[in-house]
CHARMM internal coordinates of N, CA and C (Angstrom, degrees):
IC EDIT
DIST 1 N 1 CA 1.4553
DIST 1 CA 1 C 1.5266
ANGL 1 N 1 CA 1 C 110.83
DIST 1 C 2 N 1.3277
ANGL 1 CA 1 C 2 N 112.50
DIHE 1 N 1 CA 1 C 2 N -53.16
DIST 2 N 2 CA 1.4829
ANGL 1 C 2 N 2 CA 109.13
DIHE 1 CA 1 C 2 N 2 CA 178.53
DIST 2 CA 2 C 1.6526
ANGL 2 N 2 CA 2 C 115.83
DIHE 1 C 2 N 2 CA 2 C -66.67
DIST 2 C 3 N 1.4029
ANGL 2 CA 2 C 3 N 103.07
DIHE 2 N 2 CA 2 C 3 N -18.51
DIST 3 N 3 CA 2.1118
ANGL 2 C 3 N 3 CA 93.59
DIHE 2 CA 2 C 3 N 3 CA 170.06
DIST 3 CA 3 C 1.6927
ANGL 3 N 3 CA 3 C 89.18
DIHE 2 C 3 N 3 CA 3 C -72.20
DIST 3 C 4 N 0.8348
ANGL 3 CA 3 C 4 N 137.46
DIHE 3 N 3 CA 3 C 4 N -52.80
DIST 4 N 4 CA 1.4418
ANGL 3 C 4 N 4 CA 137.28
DIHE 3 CA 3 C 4 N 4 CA -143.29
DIST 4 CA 4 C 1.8051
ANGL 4 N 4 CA 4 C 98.50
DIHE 3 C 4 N 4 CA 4 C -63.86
DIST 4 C 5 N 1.3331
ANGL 4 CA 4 C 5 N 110.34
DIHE 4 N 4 CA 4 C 5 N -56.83
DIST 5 N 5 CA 1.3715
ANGL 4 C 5 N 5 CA 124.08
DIHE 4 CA 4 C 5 N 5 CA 172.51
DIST 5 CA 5 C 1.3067
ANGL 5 N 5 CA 5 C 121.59
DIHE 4 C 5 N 5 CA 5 C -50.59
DIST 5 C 6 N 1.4343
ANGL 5 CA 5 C 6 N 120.67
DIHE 5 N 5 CA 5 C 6 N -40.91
DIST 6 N 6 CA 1.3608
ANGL 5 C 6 N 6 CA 131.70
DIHE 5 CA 5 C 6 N 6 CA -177.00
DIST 6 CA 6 C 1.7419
ANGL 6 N 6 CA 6 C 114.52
DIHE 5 C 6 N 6 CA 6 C -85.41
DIST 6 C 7 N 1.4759
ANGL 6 CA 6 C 7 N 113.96
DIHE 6 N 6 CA 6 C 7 N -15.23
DIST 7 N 7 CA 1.5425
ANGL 6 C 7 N 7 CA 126.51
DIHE 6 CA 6 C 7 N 7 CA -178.03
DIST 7 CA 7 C 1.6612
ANGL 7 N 7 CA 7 C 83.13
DIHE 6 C 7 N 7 CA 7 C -105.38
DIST 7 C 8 N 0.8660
ANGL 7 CA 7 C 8 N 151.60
DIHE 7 N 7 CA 7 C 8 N -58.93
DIST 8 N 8 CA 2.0872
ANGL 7 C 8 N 8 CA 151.63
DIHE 7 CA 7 C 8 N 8 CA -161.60
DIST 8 CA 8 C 1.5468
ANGL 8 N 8 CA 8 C 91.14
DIHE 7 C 8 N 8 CA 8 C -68.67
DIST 8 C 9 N 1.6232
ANGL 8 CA 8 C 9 N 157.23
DIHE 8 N 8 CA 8 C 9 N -26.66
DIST 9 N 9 CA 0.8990
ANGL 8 C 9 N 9 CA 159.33
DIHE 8 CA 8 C 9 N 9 CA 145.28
DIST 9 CA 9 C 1.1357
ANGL 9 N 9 CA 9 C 157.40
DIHE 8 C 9 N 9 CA 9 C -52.05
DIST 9 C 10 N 1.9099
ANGL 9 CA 9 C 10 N 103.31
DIHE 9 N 9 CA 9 C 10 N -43.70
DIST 10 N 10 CA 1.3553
ANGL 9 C 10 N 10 CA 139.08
DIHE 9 CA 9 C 10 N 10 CA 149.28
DIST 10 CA 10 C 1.5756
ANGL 10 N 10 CA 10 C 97.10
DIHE 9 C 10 N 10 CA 10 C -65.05
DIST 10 C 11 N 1.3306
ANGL 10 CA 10 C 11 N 135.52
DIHE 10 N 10 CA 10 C 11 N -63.65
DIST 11 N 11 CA 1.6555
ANGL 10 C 11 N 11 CA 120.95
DIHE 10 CA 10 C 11 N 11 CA 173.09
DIST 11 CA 11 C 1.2287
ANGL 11 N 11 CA 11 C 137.36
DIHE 10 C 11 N 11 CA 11 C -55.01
DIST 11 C 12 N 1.3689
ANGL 11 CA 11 C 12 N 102.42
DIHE 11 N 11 CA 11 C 12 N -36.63
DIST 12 N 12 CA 1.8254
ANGL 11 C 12 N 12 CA 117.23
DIHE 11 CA 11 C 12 N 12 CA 161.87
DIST 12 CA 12 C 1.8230
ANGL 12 N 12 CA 12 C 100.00
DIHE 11 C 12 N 12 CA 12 C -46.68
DIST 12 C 13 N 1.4065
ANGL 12 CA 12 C 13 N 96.97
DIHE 12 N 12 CA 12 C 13 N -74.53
DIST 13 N 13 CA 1.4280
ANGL 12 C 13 N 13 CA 92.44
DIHE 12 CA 12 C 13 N 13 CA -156.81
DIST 13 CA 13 C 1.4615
ANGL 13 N 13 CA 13 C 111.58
DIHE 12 C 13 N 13 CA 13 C -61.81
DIST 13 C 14 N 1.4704
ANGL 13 CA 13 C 14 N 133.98
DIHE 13 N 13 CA 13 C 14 N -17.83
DIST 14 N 14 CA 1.2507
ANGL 13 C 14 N 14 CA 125.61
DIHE 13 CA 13 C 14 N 14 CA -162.73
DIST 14 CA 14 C 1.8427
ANGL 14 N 14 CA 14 C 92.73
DIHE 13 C 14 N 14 CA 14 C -87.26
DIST 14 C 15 N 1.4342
ANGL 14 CA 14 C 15 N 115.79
DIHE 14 N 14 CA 14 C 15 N -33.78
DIST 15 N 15 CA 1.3831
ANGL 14 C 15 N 15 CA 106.93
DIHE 14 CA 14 C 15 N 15 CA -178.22
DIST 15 CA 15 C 1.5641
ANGL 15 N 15 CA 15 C 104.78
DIHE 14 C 15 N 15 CA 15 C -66.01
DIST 15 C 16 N 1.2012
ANGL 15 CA 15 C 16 N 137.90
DIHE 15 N 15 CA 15 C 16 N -36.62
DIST 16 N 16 CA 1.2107
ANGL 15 C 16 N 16 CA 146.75
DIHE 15 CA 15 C 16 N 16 CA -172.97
DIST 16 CA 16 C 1.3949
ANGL 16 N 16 CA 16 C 113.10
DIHE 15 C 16 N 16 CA 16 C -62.96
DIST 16 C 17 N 1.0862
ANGL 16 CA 16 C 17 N 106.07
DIHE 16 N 16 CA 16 C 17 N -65.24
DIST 17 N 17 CA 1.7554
ANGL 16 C 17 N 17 CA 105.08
DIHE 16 CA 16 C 17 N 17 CA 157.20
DIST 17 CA 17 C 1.4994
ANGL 17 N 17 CA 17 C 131.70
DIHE 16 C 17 N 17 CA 17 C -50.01
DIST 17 C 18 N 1.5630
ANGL 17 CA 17 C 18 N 116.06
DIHE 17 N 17 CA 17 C 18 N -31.42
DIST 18 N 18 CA 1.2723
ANGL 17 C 18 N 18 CA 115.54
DIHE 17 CA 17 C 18 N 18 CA 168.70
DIST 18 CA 18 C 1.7312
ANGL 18 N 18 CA 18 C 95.89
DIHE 17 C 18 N 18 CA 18 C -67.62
DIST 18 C 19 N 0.7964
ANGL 18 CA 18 C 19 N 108.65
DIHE 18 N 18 CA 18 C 19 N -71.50
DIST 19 N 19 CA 1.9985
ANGL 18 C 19 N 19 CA 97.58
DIHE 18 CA 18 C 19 N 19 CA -173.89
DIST 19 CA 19 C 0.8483
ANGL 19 N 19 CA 19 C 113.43
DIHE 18 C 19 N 19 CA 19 C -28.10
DIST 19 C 20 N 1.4257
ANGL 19 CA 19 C 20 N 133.57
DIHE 19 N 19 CA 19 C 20 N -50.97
DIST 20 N 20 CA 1.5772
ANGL 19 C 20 N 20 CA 133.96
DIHE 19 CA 19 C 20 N 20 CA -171.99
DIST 20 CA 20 C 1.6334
ANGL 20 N 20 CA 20 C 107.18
DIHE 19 C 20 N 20 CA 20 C -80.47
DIST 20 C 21 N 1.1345
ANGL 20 CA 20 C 21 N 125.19
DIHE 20 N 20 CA 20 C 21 N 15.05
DIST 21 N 21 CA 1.4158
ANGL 20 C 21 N 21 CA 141.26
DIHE 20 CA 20 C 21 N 21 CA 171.91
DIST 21 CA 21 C 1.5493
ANGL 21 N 21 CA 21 C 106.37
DIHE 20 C 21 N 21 CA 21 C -84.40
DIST 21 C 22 N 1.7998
ANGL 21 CA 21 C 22 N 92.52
DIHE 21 N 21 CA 21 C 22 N -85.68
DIST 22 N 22 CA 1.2677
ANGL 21 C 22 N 22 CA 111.16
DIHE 21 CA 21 C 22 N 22 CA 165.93
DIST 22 CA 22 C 1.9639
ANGL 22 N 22 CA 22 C 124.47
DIHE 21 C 22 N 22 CA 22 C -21.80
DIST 22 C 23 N 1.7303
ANGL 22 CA 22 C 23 N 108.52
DIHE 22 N 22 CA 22 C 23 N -70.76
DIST 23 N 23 CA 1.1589
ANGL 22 C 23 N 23 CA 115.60
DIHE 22 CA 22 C 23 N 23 CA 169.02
DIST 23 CA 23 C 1.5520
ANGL 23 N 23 CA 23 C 122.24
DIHE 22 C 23 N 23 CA 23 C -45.33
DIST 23 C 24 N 1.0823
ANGL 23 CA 23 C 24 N 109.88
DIHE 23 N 23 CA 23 C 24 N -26.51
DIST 24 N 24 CA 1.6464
ANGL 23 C 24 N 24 CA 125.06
DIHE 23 CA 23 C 24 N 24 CA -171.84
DIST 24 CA 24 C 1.5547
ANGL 24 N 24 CA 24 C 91.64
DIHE 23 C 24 N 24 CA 24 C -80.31
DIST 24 C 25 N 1.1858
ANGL 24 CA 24 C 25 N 119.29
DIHE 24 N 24 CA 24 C 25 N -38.74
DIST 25 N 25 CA 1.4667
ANGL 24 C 25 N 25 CA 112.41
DIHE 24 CA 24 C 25 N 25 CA -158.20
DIST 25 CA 25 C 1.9833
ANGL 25 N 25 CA 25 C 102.72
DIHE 24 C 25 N 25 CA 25 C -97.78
DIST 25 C 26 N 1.5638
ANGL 25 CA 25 C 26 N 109.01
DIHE 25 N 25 CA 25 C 26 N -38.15
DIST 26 N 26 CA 1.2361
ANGL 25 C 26 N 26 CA 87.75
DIHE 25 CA 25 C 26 N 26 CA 144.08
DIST 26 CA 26 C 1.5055
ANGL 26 N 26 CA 26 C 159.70
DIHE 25 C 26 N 26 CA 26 C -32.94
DIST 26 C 27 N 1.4644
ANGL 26 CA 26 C 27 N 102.50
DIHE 26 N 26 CA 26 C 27 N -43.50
DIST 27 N 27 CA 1.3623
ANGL 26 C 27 N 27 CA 125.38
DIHE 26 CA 26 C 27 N 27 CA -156.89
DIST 27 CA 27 C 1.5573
ANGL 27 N 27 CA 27 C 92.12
DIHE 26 C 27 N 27 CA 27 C -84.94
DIST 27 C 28 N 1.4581
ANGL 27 CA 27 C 28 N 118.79
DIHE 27 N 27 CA 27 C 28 N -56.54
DIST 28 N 28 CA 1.5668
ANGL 27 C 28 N 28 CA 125.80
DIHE 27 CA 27 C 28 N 28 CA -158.07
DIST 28 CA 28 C 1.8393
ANGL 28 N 28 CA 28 C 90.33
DIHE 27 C 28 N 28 CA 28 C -72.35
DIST 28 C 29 N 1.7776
ANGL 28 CA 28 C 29 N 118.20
DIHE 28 N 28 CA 28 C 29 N -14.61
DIST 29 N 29 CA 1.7611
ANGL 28 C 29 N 29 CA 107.64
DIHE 28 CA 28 C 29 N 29 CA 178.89
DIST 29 CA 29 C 1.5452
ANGL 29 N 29 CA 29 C 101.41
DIHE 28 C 29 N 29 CA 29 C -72.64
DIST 29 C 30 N 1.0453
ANGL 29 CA 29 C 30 N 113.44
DIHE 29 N 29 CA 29 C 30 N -34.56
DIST 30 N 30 CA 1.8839
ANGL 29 C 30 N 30 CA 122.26
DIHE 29 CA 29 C 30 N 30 CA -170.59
DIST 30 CA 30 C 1.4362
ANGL 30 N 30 CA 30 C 97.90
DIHE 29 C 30 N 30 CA 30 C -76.98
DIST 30 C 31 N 1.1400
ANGL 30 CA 30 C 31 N 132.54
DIHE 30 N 30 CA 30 C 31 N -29.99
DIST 31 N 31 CA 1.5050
ANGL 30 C 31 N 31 CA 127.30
DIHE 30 CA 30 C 31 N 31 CA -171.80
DIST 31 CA 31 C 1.5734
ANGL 31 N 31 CA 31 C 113.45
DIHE 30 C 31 N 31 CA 31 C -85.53
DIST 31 C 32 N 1.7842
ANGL 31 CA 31 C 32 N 99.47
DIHE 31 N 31 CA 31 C 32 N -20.61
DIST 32 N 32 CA 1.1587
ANGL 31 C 32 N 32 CA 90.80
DIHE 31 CA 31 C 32 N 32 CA -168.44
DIST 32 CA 32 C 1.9550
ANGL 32 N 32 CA 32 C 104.49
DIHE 31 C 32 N 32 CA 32 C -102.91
DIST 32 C 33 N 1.3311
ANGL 32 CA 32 C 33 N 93.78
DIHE 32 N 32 CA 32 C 33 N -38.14
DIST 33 N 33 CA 1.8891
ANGL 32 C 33 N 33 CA 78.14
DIHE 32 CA 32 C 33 N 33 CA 147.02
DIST 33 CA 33 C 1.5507
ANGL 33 N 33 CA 33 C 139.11
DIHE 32 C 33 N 33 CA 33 C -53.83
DIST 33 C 34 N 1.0337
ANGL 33 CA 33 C 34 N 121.03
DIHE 33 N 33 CA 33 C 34 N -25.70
DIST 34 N 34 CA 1.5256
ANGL 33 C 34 N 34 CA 133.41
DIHE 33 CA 33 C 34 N 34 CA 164.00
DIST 34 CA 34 C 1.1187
ANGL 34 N 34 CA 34 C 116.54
DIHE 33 C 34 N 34 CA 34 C -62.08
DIST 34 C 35 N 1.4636
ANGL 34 CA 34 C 35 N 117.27
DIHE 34 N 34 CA 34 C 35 N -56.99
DIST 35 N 35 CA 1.1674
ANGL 34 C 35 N 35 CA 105.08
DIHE 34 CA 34 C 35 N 35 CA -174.43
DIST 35 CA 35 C 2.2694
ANGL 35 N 35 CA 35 C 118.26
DIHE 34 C 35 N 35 CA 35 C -72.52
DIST 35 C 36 N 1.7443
ANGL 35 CA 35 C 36 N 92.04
DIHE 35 N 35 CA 35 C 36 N -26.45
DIST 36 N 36 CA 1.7824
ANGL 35 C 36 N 36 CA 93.59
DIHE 35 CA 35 C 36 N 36 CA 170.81
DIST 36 CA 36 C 1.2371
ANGL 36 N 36 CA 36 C 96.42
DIHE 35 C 36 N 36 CA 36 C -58.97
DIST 36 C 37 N 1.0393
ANGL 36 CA 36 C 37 N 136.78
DIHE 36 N 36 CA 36 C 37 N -65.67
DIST 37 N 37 CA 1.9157
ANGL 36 C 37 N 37 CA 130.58
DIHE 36 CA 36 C 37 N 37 CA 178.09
DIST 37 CA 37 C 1.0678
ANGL 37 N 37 CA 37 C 120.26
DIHE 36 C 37 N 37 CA 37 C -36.60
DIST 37 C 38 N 1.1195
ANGL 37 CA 37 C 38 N 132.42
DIHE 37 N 37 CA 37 C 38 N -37.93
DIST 38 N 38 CA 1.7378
ANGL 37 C 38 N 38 CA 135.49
DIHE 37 CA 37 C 38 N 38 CA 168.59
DIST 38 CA 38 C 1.3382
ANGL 38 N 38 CA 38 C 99.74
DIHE 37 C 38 N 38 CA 38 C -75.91
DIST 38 C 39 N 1.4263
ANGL 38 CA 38 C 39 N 121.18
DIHE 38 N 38 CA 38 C 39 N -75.47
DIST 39 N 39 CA 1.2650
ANGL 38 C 39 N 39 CA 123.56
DIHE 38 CA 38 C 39 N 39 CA -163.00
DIST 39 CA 39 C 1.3223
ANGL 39 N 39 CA 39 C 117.40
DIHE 38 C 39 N 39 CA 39 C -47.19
DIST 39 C 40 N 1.5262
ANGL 39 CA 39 C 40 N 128.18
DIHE 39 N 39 CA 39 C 40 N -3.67
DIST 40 N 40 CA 1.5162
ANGL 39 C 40 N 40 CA 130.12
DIHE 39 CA 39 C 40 N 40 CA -157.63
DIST 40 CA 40 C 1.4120
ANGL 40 N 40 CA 40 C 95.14
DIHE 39 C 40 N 40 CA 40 C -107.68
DIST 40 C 41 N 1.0683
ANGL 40 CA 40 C 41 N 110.49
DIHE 40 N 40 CA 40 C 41 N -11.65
DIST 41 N 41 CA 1.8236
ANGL 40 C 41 N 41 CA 123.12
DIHE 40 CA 40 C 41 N 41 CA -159.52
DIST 41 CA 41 C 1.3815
ANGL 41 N 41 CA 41 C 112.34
DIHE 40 C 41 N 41 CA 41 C 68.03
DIST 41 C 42 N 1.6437
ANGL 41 CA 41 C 42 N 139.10
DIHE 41 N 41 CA 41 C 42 N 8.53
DIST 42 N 42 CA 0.9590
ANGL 41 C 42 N 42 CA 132.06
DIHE 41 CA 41 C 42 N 42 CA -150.08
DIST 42 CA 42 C 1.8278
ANGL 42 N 42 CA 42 C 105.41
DIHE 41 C 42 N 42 CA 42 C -89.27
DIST 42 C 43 N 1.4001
ANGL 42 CA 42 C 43 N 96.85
DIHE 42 N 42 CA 42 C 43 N -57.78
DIST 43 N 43 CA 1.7059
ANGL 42 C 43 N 43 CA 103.20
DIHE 42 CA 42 C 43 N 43 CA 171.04
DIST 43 CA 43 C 1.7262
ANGL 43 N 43 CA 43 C 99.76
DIHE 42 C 43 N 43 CA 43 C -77.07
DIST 43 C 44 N 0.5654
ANGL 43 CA 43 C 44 N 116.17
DIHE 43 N 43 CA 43 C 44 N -31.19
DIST 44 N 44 CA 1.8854
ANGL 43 C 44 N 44 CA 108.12
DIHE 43 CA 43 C 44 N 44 CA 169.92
DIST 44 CA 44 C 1.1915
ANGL 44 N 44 CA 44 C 116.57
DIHE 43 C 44 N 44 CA 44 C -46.05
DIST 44 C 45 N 1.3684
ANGL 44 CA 44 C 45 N 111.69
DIHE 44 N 44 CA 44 C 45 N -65.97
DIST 45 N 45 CA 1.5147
ANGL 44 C 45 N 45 CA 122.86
DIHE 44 CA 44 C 45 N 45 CA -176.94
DIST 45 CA 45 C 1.6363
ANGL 45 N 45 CA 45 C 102.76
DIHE 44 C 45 N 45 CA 45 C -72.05
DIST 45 C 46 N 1.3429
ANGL 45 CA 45 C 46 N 136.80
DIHE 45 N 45 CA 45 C 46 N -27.02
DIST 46 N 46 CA 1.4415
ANGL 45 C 46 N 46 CA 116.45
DIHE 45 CA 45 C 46 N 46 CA 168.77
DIST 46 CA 46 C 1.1955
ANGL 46 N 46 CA 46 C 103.07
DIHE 45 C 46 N 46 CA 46 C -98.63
DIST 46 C 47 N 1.0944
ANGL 46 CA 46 C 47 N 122.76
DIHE 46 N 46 CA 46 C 47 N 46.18
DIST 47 N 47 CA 1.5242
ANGL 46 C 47 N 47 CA 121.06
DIHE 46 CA 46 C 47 N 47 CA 166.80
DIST 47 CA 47 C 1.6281
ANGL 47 N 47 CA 47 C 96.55
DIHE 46 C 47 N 47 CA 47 C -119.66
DIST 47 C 48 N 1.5865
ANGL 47 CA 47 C 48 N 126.32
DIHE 47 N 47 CA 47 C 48 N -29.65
DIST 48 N 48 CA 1.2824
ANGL 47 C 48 N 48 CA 121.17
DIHE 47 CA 47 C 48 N 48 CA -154.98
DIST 48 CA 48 C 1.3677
ANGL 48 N 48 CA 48 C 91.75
DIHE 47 C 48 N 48 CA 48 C -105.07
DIST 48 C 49 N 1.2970
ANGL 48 CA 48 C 49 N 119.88
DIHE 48 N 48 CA 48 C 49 N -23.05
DIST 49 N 49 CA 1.5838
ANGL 48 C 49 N 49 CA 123.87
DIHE 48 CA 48 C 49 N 49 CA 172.09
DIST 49 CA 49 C 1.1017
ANGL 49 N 49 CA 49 C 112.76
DIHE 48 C 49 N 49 CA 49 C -77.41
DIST 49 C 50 N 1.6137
ANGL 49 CA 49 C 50 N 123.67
DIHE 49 N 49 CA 49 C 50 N -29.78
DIST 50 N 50 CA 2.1266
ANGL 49 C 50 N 50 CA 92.27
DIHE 49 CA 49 C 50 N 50 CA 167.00
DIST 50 CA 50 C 1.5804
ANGL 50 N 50 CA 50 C 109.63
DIHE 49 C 50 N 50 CA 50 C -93.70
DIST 50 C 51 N 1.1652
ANGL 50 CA 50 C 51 N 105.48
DIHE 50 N 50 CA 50 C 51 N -5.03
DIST 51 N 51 CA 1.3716
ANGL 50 C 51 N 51 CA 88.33
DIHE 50 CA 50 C 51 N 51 CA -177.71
DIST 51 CA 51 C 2.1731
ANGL 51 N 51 CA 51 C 111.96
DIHE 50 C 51 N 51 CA 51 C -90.68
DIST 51 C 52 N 1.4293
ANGL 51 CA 51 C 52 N 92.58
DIHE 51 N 51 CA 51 C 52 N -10.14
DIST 52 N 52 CA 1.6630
ANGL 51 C 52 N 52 CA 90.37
DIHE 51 CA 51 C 52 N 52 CA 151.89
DIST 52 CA 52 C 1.0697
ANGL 52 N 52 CA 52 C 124.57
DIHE 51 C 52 N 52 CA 52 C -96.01
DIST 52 C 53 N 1.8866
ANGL 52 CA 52 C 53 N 124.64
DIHE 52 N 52 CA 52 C 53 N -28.32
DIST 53 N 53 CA 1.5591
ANGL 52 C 53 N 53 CA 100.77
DIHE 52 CA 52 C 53 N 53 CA 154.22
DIST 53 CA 53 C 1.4132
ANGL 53 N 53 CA 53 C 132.45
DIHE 52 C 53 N 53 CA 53 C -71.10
DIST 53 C 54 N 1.3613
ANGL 53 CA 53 C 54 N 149.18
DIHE 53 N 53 CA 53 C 54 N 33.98
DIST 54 N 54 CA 1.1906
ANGL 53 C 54 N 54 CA 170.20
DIHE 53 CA 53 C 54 N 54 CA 103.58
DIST 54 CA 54 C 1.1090
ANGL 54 N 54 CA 54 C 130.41
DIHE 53 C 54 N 54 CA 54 C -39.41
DIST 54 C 55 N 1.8300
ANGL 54 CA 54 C 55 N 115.54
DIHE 54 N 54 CA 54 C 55 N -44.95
DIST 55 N 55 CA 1.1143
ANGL 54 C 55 N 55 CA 104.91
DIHE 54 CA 54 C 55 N 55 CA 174.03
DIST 55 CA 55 C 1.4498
ANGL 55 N 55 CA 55 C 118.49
DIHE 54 C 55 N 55 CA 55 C -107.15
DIST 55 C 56 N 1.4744
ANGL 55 CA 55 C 56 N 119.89
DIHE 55 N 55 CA 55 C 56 N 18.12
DIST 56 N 56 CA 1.3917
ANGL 55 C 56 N 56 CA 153.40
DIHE 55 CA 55 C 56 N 56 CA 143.59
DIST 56 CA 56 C 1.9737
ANGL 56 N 56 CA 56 C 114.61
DIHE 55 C 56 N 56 CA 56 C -62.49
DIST 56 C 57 N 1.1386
ANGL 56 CA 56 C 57 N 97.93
DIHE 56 N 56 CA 56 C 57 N -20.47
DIST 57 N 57 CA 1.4605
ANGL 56 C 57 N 57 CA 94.35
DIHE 56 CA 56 C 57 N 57 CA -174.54
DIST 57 CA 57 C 1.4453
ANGL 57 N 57 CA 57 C 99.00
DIHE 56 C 57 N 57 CA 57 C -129.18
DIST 57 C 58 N 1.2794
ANGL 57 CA 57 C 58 N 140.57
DIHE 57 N 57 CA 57 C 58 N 14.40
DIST 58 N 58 CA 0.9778
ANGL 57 C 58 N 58 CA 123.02
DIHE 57 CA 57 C 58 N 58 CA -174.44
DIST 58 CA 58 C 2.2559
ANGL 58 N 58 CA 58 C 83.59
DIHE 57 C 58 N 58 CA 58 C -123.23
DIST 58 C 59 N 1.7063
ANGL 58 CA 58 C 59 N 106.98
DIHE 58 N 58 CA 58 C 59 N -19.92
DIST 59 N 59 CA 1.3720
ANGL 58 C 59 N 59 CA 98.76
DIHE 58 CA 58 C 59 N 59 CA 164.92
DIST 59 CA 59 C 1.3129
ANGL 59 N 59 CA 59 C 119.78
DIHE 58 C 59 N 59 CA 59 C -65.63
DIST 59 C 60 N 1.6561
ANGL 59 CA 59 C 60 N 114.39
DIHE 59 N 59 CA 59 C 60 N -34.23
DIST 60 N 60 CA 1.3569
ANGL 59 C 60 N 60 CA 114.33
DIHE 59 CA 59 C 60 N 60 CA -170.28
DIST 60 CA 60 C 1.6927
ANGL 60 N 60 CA 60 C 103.77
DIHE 59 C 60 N 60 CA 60 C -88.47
DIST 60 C 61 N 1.0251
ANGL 60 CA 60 C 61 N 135.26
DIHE 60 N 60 CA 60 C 61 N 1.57
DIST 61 N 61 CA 1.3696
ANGL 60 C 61 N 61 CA 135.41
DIHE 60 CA 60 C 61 N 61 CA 162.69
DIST 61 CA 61 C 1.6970
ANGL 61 N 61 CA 61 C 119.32
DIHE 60 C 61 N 61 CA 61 C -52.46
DIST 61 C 62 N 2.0746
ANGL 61 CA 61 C 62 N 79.79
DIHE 61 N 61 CA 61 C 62 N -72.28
DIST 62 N 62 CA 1.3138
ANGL 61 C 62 N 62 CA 95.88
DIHE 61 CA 61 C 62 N 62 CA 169.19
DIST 62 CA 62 C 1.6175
ANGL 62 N 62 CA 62 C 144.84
DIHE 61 C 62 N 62 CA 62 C -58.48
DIST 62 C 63 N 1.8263
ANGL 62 CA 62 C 63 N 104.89
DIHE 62 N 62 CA 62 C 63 N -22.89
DIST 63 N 63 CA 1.0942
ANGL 62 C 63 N 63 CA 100.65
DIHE 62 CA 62 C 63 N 63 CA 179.37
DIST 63 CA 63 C 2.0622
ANGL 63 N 63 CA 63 C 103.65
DIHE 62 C 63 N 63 CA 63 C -93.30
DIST 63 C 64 N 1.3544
ANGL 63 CA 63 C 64 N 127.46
DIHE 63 N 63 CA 63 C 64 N 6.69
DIST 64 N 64 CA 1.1146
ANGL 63 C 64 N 64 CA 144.79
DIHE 63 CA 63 C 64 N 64 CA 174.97
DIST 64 CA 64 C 1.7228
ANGL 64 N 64 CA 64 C 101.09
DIHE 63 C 64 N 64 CA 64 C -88.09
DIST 64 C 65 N 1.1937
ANGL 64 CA 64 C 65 N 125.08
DIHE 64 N 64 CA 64 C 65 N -34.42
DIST 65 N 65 CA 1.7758
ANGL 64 C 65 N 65 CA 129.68
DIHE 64 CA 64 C 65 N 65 CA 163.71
DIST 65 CA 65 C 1.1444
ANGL 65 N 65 CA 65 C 101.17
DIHE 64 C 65 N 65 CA 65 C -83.12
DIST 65 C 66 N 1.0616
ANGL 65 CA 65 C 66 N 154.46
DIHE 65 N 65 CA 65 C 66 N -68.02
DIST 66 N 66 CA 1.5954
ANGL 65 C 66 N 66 CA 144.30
DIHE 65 CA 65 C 66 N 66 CA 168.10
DIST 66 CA 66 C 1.4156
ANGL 66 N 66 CA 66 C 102.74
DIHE 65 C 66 N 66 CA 66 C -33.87
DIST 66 C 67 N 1.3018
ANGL 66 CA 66 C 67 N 152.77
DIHE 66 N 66 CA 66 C 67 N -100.46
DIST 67 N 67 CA 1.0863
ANGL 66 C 67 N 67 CA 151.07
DIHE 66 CA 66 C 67 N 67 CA 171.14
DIST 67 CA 67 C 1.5445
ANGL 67 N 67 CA 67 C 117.50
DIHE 66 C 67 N 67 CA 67 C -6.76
DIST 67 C 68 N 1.3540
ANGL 67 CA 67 C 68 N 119.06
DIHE 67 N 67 CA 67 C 68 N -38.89
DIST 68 N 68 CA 1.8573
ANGL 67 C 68 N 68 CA 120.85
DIHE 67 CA 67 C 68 N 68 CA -170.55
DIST 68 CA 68 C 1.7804
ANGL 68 N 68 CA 68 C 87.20
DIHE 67 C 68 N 68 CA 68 C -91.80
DIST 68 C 69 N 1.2739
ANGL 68 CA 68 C 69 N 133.13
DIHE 68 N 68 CA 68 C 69 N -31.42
DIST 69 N 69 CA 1.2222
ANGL 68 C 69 N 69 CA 139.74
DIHE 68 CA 68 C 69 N 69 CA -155.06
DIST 69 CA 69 C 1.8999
ANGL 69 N 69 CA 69 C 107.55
DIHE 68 C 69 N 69 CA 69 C -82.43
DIST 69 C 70 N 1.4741
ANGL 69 CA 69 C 70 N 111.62
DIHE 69 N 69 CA 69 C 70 N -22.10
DIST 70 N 70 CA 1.1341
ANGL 69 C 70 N 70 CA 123.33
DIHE 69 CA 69 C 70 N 70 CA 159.59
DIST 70 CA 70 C 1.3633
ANGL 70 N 70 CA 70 C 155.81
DIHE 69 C 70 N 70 CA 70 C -63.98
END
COOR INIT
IC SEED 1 N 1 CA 1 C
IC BUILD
């Protein structure tokens, strides 16, 4: 019983640790594309460009309702 326990344990844990390998090595691939995307300015800069054409069109809305409202 105790070989059986001590071999079902030693395999548990070594598969368990390989996953948490794997996931580890996932995680740092996604981080490290993210950060070339930021760092390039590429998704940065179209991130800061729609969110100023938005608030470019939501000024010219408003000052177009102010204006009819007069």
């Amino acid at each position: 019983m105790y070989k059986f326990f001590n071999k079902f344990s030693r395999d548990y844990l070594k598969q368990k640790g390989q996953g948490m390998v794997e996931y580890a090595l996932i995680l740092a691939f996604v981080v490290g594309i993210a950060a070339f995307l930021v760092g390039n300015g590429g998704i940065g800069e179209a991130i800061q460009t729609t969110f100023q054409n938005v608030t470019n069109t939501l000024n010219t809305a408003n000052n177009n309702a102010n204006q009819q409202g007069n």
